[in-house]
PAZAPA-4460 file (N, C-alpha, C; in steps of 0.05 Angstrom, whole numbers, plus 32768, in hexadecimal, padded with zeros to 4 digits):
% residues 314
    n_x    n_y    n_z   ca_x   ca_y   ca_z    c_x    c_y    c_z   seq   type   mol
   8011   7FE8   8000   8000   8000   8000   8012   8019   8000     1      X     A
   800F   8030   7FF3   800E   8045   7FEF   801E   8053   8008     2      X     A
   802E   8062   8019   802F   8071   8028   801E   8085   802A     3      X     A
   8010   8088   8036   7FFA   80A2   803A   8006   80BF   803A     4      X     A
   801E   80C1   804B   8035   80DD   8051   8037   80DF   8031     5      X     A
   803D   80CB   801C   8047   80D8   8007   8034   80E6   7FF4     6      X     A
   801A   80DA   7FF9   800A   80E9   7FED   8003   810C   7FEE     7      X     A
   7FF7   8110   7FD5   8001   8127   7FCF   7FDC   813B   7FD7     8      X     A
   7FD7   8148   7FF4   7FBF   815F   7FFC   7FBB   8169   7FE1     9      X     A
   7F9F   816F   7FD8   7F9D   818B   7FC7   7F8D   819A   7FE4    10      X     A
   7F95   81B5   7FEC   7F89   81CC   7FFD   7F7D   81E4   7FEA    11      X     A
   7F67   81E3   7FF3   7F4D   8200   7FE1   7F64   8216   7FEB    12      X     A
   7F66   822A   7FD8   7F6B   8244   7FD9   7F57   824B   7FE7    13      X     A
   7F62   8260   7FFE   7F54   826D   8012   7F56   828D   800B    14      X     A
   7F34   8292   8009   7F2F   82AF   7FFF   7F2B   82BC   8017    15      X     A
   7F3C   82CD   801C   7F3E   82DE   802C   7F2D   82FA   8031    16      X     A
   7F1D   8305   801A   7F0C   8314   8015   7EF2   8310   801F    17      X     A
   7EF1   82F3   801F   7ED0   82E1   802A   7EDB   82E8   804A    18      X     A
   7EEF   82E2   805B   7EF5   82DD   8072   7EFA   82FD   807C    19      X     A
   7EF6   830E   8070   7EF4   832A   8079   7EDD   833F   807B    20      X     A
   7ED0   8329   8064   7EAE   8332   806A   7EA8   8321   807A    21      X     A
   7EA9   8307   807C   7E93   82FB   809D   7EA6   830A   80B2    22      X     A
   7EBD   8318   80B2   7EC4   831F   80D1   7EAE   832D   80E1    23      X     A
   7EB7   8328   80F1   7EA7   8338   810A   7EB0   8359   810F    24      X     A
   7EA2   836C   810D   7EA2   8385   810E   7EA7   838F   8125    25      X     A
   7EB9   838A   8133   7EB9   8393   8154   7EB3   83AA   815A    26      X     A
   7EBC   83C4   8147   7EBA   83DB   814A   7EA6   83E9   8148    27      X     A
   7E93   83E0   813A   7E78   83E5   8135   7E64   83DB   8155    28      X     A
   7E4E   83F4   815D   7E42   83F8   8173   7E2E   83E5   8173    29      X     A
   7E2F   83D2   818A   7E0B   83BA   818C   7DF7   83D0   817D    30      X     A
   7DE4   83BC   816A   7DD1   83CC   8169   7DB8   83C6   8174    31      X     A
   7DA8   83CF   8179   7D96   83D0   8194   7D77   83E0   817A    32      X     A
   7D63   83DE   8189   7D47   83E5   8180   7D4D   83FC   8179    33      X     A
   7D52   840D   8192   7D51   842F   818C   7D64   8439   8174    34      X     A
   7D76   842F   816F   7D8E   8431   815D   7D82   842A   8142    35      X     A
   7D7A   8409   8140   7D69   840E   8122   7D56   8417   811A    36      X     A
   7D46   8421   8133   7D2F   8435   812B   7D3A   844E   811A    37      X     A
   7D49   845B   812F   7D5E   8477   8128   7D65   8477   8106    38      X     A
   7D75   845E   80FA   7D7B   845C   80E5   7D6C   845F   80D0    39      X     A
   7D4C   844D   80E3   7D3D   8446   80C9   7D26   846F   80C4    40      X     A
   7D2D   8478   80DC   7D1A   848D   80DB   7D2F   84A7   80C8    41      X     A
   7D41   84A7   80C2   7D57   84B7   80C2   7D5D   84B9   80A2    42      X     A
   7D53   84A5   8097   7D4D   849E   8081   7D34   84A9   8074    43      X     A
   7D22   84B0   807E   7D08   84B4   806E   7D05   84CA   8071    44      X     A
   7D07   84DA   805A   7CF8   84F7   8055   7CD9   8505   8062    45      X     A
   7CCE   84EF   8069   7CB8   84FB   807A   7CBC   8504   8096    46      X     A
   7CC9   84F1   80A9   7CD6   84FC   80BE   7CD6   8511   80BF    47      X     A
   7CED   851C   80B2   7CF8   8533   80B1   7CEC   854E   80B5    48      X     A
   7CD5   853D   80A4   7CC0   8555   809D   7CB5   8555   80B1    49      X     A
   7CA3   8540   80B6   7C9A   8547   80D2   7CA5   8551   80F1    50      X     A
   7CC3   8549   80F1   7CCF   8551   8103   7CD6   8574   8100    51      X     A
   7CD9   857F   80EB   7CDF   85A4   80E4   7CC2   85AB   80E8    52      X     A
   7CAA   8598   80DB   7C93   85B1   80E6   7C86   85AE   8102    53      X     A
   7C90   8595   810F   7C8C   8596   8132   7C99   85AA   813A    54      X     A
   7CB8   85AB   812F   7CBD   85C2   813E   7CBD   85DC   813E    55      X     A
   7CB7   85E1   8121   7CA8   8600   811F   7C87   8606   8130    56      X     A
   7C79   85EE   8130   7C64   85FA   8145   7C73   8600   8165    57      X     A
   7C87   85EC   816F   7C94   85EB   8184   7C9D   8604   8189    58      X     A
   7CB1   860D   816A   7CB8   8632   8176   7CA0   8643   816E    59      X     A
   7C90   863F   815A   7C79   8653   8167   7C6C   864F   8182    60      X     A
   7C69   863A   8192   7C5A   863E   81AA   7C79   8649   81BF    61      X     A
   7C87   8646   81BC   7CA0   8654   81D0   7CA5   866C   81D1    62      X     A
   7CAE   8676   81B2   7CBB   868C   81AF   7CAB   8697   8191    63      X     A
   7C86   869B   8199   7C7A   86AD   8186   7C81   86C3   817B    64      X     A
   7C8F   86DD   818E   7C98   86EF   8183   7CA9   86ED   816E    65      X     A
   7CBD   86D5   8169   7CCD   86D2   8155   7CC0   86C9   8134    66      X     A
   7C9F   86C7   8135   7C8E   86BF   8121   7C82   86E3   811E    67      X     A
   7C82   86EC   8130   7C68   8704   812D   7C6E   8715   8146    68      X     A
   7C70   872E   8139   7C7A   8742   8146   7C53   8756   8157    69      X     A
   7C40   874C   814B   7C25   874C   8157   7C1C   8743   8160    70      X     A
   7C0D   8752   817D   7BFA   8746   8199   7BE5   873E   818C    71      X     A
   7BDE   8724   8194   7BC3   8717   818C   7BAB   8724   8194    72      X     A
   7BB3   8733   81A2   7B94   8742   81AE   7B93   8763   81A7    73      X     A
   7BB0   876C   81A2   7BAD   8787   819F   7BA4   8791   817F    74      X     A
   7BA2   87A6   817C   7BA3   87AA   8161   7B87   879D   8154    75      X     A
   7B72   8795   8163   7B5B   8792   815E   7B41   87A7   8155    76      X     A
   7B43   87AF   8147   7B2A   87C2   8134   7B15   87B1   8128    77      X     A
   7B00   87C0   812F   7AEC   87B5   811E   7AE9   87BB   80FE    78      X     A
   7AFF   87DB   80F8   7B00   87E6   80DB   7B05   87CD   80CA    79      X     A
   7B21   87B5   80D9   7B29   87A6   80C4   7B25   8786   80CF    80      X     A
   7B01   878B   80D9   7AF3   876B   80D5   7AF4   8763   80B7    81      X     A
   7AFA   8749   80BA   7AF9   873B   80AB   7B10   873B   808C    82      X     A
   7B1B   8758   808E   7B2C   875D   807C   7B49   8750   8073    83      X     A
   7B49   8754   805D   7B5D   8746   8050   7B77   8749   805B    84      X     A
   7B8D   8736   8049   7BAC   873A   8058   7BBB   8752   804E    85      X     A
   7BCB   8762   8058   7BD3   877A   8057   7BF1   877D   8062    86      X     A
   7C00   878F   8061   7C15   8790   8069   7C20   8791   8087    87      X     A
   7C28   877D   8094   7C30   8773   80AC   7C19   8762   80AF    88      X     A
   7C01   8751   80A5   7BE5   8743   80B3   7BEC   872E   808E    89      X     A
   7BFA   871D   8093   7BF6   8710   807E   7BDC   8700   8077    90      X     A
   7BCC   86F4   8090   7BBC   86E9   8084   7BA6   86F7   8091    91      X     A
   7BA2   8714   8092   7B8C   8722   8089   7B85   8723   80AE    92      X     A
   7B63   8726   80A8   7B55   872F   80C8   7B3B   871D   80CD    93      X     A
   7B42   8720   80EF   7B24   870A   80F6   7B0A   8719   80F3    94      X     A
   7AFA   870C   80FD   7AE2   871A   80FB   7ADB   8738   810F    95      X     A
   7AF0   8731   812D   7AF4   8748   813C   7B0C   875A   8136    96      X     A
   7B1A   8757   811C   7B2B   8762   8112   7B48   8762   811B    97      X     A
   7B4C   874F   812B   7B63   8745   8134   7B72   8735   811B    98      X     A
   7B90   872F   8125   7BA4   872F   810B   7B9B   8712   8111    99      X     A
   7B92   86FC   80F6   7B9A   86E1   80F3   7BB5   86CE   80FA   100      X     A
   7BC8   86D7   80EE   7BE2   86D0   80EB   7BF2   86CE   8110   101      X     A
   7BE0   86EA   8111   7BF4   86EA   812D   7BDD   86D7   8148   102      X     A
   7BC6   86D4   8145   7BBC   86C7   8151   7BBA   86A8   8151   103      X     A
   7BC7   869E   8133   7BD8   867F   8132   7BE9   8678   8140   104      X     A
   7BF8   8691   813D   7C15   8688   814D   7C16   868C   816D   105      X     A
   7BFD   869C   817C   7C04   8697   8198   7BEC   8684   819F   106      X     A
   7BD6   8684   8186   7BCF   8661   8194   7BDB   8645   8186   107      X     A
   7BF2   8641   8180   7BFE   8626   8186   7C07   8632   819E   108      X     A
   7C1B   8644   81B1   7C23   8644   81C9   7C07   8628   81E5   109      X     A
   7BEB   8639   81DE   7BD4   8621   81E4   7BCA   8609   81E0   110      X     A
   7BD2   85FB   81CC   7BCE   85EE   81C3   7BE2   85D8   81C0   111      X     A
   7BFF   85DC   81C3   7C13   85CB   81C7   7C1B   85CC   81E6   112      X     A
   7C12   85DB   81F6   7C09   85DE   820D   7C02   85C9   821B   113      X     A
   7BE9   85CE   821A   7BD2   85BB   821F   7BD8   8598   8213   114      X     A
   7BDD   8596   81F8   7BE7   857D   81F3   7BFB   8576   81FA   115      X     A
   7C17   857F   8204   7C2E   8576   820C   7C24   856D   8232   116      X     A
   7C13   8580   823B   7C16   857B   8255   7C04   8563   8256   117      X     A
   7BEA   8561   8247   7BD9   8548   824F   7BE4   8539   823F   118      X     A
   7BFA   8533   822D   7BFE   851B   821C   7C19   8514   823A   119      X     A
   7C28   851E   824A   7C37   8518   8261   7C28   8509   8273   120      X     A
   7C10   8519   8281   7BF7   8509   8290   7BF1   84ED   8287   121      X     A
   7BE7   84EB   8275   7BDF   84D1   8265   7BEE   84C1   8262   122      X     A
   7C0E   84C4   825B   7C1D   84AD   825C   7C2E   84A9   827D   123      X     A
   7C2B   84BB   8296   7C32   84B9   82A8   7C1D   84A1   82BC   124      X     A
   7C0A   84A7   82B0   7BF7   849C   82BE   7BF6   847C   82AE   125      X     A
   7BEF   8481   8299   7BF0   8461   8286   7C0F   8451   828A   126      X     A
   7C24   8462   8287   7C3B   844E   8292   7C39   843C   82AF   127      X     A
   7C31   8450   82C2   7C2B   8445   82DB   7C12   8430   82D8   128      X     A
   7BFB   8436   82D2   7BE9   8422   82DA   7BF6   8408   82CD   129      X     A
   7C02   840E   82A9   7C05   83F1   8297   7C19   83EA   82A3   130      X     A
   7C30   83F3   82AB   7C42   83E9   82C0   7C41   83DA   82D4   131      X     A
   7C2B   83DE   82E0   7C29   83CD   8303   7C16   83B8   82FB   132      X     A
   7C07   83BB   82EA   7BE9   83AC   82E5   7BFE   8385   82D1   133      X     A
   7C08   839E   82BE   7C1E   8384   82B4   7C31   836D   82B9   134      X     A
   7C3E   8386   82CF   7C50   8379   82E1   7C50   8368   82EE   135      X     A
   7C37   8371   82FC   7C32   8360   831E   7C1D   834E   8315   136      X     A
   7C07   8355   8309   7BFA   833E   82FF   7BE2   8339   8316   137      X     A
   7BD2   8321   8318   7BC7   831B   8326   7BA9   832F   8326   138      X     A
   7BA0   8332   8345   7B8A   833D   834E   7B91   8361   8347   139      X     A
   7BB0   836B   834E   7BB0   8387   8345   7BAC   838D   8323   140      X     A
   7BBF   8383   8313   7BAC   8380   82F3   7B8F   8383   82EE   141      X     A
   7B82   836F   82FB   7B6A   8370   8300   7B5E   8388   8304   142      X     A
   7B5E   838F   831D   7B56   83A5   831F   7B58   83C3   830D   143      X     A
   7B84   83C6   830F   7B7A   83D2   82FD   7B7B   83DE   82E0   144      X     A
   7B78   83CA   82D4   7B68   83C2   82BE   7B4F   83BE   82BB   145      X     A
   7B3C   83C2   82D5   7B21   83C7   82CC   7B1F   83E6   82D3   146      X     A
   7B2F   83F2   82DE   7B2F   8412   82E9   7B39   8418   82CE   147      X     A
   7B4F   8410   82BB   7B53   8417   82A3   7B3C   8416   8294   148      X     A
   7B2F   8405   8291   7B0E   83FB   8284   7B05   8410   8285   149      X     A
   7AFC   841B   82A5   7AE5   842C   82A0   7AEF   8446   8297   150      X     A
   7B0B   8456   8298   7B18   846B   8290   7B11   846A   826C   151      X     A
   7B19   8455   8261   7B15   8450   824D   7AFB   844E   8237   152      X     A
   7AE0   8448   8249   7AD5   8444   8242   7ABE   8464   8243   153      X     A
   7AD2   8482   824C   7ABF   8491   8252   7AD2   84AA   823D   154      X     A
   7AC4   84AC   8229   7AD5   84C0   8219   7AE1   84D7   8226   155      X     A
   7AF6   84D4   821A   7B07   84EE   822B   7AFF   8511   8224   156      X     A
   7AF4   8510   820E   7AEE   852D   8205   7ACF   8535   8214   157      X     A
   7AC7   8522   8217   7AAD   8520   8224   7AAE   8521   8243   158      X     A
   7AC4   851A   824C   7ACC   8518   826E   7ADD   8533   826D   159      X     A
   7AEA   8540   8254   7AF4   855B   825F   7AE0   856B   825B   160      X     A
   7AC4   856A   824A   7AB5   857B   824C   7AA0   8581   8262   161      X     A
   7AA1   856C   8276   7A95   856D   8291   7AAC   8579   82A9   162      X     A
   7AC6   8570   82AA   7AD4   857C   82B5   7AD9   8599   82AA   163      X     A
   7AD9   85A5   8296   7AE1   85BF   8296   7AC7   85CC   8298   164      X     A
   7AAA   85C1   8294   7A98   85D0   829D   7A93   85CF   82BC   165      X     A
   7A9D   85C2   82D5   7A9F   85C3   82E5   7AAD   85DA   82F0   166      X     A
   7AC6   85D4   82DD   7ADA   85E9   82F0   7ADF   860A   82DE   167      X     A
   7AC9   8613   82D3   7AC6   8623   82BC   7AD8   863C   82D7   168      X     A
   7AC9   8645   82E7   7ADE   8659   82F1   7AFB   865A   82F4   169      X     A
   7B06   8648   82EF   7B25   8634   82EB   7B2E   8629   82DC   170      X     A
   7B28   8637   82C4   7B32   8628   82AD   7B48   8633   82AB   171      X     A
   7B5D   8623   82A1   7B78   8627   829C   7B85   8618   8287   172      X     A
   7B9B   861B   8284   7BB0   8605   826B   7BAE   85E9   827F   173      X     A
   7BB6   85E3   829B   7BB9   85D0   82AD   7B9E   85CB   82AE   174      X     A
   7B84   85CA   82B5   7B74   85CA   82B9   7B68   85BB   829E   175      X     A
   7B65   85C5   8285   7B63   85BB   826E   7B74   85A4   8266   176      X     A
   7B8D   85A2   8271   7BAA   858C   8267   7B9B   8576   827A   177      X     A
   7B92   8574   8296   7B8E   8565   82A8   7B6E   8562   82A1   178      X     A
   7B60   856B   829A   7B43   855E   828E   7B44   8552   8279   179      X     A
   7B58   854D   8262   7B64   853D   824F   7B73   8524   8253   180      X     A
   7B87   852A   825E   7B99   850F   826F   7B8D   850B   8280   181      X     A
   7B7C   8513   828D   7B75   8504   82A4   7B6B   84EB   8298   182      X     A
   7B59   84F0   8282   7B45   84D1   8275   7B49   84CD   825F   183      X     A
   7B6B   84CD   8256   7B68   84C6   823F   7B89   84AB   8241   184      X     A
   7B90   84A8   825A   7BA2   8491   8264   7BA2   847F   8263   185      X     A
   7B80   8473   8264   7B7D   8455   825D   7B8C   8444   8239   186      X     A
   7B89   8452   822F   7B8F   8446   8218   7BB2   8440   8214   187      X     A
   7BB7   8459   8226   7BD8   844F   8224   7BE5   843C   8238   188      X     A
   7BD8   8436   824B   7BDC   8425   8264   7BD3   8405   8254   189      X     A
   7BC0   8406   8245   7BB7   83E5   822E   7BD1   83E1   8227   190      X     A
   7BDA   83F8   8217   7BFD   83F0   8206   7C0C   83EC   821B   191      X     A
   7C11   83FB   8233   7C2C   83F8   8246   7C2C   83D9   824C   192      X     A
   7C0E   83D8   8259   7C0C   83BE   8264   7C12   83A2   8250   193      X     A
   7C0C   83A5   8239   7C0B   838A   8227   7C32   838D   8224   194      X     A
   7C36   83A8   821F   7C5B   83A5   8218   7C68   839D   8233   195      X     A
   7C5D   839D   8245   7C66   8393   826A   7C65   837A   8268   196      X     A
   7C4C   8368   8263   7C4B   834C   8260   7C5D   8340   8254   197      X     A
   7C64   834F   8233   7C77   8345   8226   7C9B   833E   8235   198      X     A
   7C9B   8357   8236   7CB2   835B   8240   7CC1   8346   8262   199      X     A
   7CA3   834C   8271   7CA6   8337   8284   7CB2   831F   8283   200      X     A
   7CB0   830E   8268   7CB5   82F7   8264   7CD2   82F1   8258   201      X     A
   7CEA   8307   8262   7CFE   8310   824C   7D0E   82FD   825B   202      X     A
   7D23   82F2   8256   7D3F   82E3   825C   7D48   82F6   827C   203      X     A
   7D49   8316   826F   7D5B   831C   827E   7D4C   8324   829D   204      X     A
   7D3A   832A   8294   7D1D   832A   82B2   7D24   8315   82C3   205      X     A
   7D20   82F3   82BA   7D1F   82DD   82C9   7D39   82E6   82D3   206      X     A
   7D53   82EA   82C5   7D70   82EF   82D3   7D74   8300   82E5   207      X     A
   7D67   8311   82E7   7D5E   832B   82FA   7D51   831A   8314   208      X     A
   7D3C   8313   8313   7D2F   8306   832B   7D3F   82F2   8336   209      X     A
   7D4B   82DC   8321   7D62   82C3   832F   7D79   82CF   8341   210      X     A
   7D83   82ED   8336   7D95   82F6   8346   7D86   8307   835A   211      X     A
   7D73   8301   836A   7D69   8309   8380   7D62   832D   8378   212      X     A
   7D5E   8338   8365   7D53   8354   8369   7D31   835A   8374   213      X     A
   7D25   8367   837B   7D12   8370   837F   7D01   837A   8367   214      X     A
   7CE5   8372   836C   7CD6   836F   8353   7CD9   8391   834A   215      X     A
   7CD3   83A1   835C   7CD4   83BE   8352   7CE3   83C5   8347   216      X     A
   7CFF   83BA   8352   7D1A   83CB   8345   7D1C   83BA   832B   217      X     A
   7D18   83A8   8326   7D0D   8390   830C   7CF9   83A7   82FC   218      X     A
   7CE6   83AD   8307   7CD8   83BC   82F9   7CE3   83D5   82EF   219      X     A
   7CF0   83E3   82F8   7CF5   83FA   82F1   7D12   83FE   82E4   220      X     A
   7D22   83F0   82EB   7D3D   83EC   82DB   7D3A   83DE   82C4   221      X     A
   7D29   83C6   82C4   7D2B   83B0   82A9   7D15   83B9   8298   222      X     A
   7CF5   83B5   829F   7CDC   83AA   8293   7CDC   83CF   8289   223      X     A
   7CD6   83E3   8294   7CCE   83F7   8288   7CE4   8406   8276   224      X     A
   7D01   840A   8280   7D0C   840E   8267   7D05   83FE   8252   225      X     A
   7CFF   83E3   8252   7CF8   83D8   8233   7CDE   83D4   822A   226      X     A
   7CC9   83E5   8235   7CAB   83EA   8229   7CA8   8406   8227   227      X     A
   7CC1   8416   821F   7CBD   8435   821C   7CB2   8434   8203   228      X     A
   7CBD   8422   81EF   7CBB   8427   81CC   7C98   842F   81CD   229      X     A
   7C87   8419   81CA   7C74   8425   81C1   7C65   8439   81D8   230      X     A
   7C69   843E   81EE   7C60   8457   81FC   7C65   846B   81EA   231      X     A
   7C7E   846E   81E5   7C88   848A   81D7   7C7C   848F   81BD   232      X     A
   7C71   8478   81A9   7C59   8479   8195   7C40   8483   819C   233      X     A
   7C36   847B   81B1   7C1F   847E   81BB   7C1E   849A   81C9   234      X     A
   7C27   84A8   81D7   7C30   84BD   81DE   7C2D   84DB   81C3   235      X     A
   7C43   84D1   81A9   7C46   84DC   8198   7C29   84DE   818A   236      X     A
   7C1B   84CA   8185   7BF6   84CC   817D   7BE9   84D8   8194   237      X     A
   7BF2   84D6   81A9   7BDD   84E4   81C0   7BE1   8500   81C2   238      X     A
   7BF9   8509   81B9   7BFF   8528   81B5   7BE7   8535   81A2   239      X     A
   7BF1   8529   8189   7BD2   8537   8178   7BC1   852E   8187   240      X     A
   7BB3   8518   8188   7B9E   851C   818A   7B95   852D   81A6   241      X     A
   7BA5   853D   81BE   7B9E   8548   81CC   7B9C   8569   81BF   242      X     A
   7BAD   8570   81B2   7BA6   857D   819D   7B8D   8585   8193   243      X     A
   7B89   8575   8189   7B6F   8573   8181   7B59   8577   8196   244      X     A
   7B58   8568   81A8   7B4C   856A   81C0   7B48   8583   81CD   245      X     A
   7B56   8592   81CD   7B55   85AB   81D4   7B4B   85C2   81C2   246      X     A
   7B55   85B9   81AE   7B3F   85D4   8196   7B25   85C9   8194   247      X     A
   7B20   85AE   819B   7B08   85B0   819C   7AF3   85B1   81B0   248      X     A
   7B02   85B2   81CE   7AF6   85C4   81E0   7AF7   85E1   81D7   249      X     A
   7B04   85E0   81D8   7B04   8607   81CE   7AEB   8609   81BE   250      X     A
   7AEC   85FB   81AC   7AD8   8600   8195   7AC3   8604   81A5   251      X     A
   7AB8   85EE   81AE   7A9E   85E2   81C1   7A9D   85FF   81D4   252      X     A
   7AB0   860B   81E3   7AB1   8625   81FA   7AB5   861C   820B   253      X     A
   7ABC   85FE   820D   7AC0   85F4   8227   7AE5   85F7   822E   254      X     A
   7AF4   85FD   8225   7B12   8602   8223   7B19   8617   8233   255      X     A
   7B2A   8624   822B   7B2F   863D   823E   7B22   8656   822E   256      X     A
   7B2B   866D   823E   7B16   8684   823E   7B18   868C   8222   257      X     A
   7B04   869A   821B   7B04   86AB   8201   7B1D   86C6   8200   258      X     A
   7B2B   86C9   8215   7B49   86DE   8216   7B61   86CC   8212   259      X     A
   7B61   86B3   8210   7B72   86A1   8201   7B7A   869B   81E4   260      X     A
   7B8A   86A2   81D8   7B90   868F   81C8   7B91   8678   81C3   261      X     A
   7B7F   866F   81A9   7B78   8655   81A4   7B70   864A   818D   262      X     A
   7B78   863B   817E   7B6B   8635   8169   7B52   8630   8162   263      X     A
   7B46   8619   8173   7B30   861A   8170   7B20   862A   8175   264      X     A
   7B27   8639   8188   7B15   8655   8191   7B14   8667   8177   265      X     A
   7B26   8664   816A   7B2A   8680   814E   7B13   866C   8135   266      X     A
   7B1A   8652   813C   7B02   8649   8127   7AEA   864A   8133   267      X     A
   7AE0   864C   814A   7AC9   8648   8154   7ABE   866A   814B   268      X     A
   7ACF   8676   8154   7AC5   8690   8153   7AC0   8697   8136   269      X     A
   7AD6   868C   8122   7AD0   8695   8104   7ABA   8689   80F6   270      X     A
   7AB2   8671   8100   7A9B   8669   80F1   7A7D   8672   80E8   271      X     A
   7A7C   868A   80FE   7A65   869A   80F5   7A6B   86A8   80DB   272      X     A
   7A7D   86B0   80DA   7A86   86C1   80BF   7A8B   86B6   80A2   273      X     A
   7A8E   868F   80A9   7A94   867F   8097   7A8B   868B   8079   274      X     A
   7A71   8693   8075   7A6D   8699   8055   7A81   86BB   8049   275      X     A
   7A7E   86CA   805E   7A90   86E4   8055   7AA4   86DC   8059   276      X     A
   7AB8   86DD   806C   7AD4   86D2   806C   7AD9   86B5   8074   277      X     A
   7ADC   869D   8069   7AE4   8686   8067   7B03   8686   8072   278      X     A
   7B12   8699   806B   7B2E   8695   8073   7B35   8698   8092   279      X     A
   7B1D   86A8   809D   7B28   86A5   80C1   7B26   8691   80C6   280      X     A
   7B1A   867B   80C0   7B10   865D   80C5   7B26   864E   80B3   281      X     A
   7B2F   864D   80A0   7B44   8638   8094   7B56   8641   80A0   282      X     A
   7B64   8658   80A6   7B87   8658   80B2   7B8E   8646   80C3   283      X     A
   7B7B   864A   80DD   7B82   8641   80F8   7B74   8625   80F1   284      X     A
   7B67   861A   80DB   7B5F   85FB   80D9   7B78   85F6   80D5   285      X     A
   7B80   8602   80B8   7B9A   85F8   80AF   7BB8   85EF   80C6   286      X     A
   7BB7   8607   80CD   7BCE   8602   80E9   7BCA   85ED   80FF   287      X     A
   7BA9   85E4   8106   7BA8   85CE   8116   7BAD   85AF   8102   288      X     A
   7BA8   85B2   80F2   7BA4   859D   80E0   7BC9   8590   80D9   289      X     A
   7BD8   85AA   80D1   7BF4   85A8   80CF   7C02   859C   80EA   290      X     A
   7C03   85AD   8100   7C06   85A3   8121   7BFB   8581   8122   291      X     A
   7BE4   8578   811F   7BE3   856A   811D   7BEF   854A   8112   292      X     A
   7BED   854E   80F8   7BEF   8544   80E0   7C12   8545   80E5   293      X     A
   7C20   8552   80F1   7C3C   854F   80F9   7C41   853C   8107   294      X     A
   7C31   853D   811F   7C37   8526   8138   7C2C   8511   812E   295      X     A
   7C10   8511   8124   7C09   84F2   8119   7C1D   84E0   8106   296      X     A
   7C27   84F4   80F0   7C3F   84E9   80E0   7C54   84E3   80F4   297      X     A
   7C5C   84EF   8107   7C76   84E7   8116   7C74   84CF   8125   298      X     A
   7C59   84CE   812F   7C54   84B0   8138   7C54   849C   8125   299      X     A
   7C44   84A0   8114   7C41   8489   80FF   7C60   8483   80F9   300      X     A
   7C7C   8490   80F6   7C8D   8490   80EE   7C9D   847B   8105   301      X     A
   7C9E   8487   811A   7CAA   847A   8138   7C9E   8462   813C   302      X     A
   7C7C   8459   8139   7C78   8438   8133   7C80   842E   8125   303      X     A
   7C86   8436   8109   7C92   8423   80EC   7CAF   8420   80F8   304      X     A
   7CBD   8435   8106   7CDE   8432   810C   7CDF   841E   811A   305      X     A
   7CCC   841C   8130   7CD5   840C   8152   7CC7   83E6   814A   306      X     A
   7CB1   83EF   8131   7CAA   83D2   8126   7CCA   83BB   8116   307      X     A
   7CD4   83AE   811C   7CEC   83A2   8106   7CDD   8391   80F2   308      X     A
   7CBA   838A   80F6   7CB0   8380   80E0   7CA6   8389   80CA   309      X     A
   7CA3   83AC   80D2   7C9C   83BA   80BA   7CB2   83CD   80B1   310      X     A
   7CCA   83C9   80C4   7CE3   83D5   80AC   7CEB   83BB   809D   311      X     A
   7CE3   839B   8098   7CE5   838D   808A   7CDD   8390   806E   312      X     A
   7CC7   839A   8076   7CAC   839C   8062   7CBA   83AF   8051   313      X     A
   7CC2   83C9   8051   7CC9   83D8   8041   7CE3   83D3   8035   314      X     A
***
């Protein structure tokens, strides 16, 4: 037989180009949810957009004077009801002859107001209830989750129109923000709670409890940093729609006073005039509709990012 030693190996050429793409990228950062959200949002031209006209209503409700050098209340004549736009009044006069333009810009200051503070309420309160109800489980869930039920089950524009007709000598921005958030929590406490269950069941939870931690500090170090994602969607839709919520108390009279700036108040008030001047009534639609239509896009945007099944899709 043959010596085996004398036989002669053939060895594959080894491509070295293949073995530098499978390497491992050490230098490159873990990537994590928030990170491919970031990427995938950073990318799309709508963002953008919606993120520059959030924040142009943001600096008109801050720093109005930098939009309009005119008091929303001064400079009121009856000579130029209803009148057209003119030099310094671009978009013309109300029906009490106050400037349009300048009464847009100090009611977003109301209106992102009011929605920033009750869209805070609503998710302070919904984190907490979907938090504990998720968490702990049992007879407290129970409960409250049927206290969520009944919050839920009592329209919120309809529960701030009994509370602000209650407290009509006290109407305020807080007063209005807290008759809104107060009943409009349940719906985000459903999401906290179902993303709590989820998360409950994680690898690193059970490893948390095996190493002897306390359910709270479990709770608050592990389970809620990782059910922020869709809060912060839900949040971002609950901004408009508190928005909304509020011009349409105003509208109704049930909002704050008629010496406020407000959108809805400028449409409520222009609609008598609707067939002579139409335009006091479209500006300030237009501007709630834009405000709006910003945050709703920005949510819709922040669910498609924080989803990894529908940045598949695309």
């Amino acid at each position: 037989m043959p010596d085996p030693s004398s036989q002669n190996h053939f060895v594959a050429p080894v491509d070295t180009q293949s073995i530098a793409v499978d390497a491992v990228r050490v230098a490159e950062k873990p990537s994590n949810l928030w990170r491919d959200a970031w990427r995938d949002l950073r990318r799309r031209p709508l963002f953008w957009f919606s993120i520059a006209l959030a924040l142009v209503f943001l600096a008109m409700s801050l720093w109005p004077t930098l939009f309009t050098s005119t008091a929303p209340n001064s400079g009121c004549y009856l000579s130029n009801s209803n009148g057209g736009p003119t030099e310094g009044h671009p978009l013309g006069f109300t029906f009490q002859g106050c400037d349009i333009y300048a009464r847009i810009v100090w009611g977003a200051r109301t209106s992102l107001a009011v929605g920033l503070i009750a869209t805070v309420i609503a998710s302070i309160l919904g984190l907490i209830m979907g938090a504990i109800a998720g968490f702990y489980g049992g007879w407290l869930d129970s409960v409250l989750s049927r206290i969520g039920d009944i919050f839920f089950a009592i329209p919120y524009i309809l529960a701030a129109v009994v509370v602000m007709t209650v407290f009509k000598d006290s109407r305020s921005v807080w007063t209005l923000a807290f008759a809104i958030g107060g009943f409009a929590w349940a719906s985000t406490a459903r999401v906290v709670r179902a993303e709590v269950l989820r998360v409950r069941q994680a690898d690193f939870v059970m490893a948390s409890q095996a190493l002897g931690q306390s359910n709270f500090k479990i709770l608050m170090n592990h389970v809620v940093p990782n059910a922020l994602a869709p809060l912060l969607v839900v949040s971002t839709l609950g901004l408009a729609a508190a928005i909304v919520a509020e011009a349409t108390l105003s509208f109704l009279g049930v909002g704050l006073g008629s010496d406020t700036m407000s959108w809805g108040l400028d449409i409520s008030q222009a609609e008598n005039s609707l067939r002579v001047a139409p335009m006091a009534l479209i500006y300030p639609s237009i501007a709630l509709t834009l405000a709006v239509l910003a945050f709703v896009t920005l949510g819709e945007l922040i669910r498609d990012a924080l989803d990894p099944k529908a940045r598949a899709r695309r």
